[in-house]
N, C-alpha and C positions, 0 to 999 in steps of 0.2 A: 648387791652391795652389803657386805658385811662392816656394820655397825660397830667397832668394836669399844667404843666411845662411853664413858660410864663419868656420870656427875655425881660427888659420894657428901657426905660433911662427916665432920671430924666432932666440934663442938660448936659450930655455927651453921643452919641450910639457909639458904632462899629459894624464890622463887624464879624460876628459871622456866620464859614461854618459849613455847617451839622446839620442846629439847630433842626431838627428832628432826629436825628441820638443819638445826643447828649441829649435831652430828654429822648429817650428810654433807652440810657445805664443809667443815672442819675436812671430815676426811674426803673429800671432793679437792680440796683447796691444798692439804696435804700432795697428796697425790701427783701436785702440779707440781708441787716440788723437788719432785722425786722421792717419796718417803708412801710405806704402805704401813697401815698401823694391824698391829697387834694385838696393843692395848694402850690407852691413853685413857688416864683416870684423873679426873680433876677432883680438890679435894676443897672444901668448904671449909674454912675455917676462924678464928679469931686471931687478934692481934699475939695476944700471949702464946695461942696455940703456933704460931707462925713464928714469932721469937725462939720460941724453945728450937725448934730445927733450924733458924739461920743461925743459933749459938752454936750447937751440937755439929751439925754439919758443914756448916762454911766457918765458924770461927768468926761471926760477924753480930755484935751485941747494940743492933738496931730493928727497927721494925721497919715491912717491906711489904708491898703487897701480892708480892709472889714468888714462888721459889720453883722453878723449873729440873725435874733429876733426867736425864736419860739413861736408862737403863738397858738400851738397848743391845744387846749380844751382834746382832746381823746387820753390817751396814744395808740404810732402805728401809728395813723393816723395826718400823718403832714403837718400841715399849716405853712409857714414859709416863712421869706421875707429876702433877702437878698443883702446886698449894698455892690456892687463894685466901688472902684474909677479908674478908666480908667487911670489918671494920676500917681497911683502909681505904676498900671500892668507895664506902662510901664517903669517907674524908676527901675521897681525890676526885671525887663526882661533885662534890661543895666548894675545893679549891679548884676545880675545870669550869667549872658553871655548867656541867652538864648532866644529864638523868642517871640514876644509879644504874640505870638498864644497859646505856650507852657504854658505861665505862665498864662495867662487868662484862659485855661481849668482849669492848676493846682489850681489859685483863685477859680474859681467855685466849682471844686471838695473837696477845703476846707469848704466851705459852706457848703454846701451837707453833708460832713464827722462830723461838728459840731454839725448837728440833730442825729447823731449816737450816740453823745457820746465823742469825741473824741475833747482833748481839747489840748488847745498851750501856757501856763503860766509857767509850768516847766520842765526843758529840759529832763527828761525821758516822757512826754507826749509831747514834739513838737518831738523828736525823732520816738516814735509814729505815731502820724497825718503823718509825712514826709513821714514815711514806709508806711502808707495808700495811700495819695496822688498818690506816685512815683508807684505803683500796679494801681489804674486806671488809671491813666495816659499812662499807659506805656499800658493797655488793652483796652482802648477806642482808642489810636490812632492807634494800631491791626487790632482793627474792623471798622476802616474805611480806613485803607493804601488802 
């Protein structure tokens, strides 16, 4: 199993358990999808730092806690970079009422879910993604209890 899976930060890191563990289900869990990664690079970062690419790149002058690119050339085969803000994990782990841990897989796993297919603009497809999410989530922390 090639790994191709890389956790980076920009101006923000955490701490992140299992980062092999959680590779393999990612691209385990990909895979089911139909999609073989390449390269999938998640990116670490702050609110500012995350503003400045939703302005630049989507034209959008709010703060988010993720911005997903695909890049990939070969339909299947996915190259794809994806930016977390660390500051808003943790805001939306205080407005969920849940652990910063939880909601940082969950951010991740929406990432990941977005190269599927699987979109968050209308509430029959964030209903969706949620029911995706809440299924790895709940099978990755399984397989590592």
């Amino acid at each position: 199993m090639s790994l191709s899976i890389s956790f980076n930060k920009a101006d923000r890191s955490t701490t992140l358990a299992n980062r092999l563990a959680l590779k393999a289900f990612i691209e385990k869990s990909l895979k089911k999808e139909g999609l073989t990664i390449e390269t999938l690079q998640y990116i670490f970062c702050s609110d500012k730092f995350l503003l400045g690419i939703n302005k630049f790149y989507l034209q959008h002058d709010y703060y988010t806690d993720i911005i997903s690119f695909d890049l990939s050339e070969t339909k299947g085969k996915l190259i794809g970079e994806v930016y977390i803000s660390i500051d808003r994990v943790k805001e939306n782990a205080k407005t969920h009422k849940t652990s910063f841990k939880e909601e940082l897989l969950r951010v991740i796993f929406h990432g990941a879910l977005h190269f599927c297919g699987y979109k968050d603009k209308k509430p029959t497809d964030i209903k969706k993604m949620r029911a995706q999410e809440d299924r790895w989530l709940k099978s990755y922390l399984k397989s590592v209890a």
